[in-house]
C-alpha positions in Angstrom: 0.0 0.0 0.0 2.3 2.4 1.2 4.8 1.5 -2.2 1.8 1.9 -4.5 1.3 5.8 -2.9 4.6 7.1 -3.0 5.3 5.5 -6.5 1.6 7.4 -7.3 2.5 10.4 -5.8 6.2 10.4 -7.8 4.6 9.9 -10.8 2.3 12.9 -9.9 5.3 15.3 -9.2 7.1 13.4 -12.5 4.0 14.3 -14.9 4.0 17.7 -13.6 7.8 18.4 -13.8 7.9 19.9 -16.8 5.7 22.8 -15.6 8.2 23.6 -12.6 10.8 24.2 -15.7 8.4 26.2 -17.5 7.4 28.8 -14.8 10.8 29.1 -13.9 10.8 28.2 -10.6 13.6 29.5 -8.2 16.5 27.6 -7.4 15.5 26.0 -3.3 11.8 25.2 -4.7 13.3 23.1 -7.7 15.4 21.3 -5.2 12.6 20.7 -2.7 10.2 19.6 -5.3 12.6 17.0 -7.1 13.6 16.4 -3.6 10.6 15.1 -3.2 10.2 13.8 -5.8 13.1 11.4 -5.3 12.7 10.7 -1.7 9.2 9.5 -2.7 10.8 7.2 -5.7 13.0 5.9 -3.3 10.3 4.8 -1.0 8.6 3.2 -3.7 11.6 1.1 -4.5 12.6 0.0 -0.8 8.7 -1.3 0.0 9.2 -3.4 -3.1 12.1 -4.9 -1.9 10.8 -5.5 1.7 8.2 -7.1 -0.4 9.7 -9.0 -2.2 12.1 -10.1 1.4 9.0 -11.1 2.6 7.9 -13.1 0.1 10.6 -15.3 0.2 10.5 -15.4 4.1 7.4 -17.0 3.8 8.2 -19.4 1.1 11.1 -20.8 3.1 8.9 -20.9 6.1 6.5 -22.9 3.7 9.4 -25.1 2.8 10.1 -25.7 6.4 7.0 -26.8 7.5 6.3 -29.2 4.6 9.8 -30.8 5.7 9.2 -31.2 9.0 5.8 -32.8 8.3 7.3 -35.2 5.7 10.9 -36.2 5.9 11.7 -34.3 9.3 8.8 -36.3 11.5 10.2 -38.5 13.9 7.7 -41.0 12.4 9.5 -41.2 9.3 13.4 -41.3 11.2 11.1 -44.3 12.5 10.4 -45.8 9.8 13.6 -45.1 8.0 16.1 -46.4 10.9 14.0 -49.9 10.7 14.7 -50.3 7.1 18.5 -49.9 7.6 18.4 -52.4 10.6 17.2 -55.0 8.3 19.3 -54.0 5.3 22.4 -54.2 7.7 21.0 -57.3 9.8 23.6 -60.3 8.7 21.9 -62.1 5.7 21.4 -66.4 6.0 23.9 -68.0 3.8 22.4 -70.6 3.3 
């Protein structure tokens, strides 16, 4: 939410720009308003990467509980410790 407003609001200040340049703004107004301008871009930018952090957080959290319910239940160790006693159990030669 807050990435969608400040890209918004840059893209505001960006399509009015040119008119700043035409009205021949002073000096400290042009640096407040592209100031601004920039701060709000840069906002933009960093909730899209904390997005896109989160994102991943939760797909490895995803991953982890899908292994833990599969492979990583002690059921399973269970179950996979039995097979190896009988593969290593000493075979009749018979």
């Amino acid at each position: 939410m807050a990435g969608g407003l400040s890209l918004a609001g840059s893209a505001l200040l960006a399509v009015c720009g040119p008119e700043t340049l035409r009205n021949q703004w002073p000096l400290p107004a042009l640096l407040v308003y592209w100031g601004i301008f920039l701060l709000l871009m840069l906002a933009a930018l960093l909730a899209a990467l904390l997005d896109l952090y989160y994102i991943r957080l939760q797909y490895r959290i995803g991953q982890r509980e899908i292994f833990r319910a599969t492979l990583g239940s002690e059921e399973f160790r269970r179950a996979l410790r039995a097979l190896r006693q009988k593969d290593d159990a000493p075979k009749d030669e018979s």
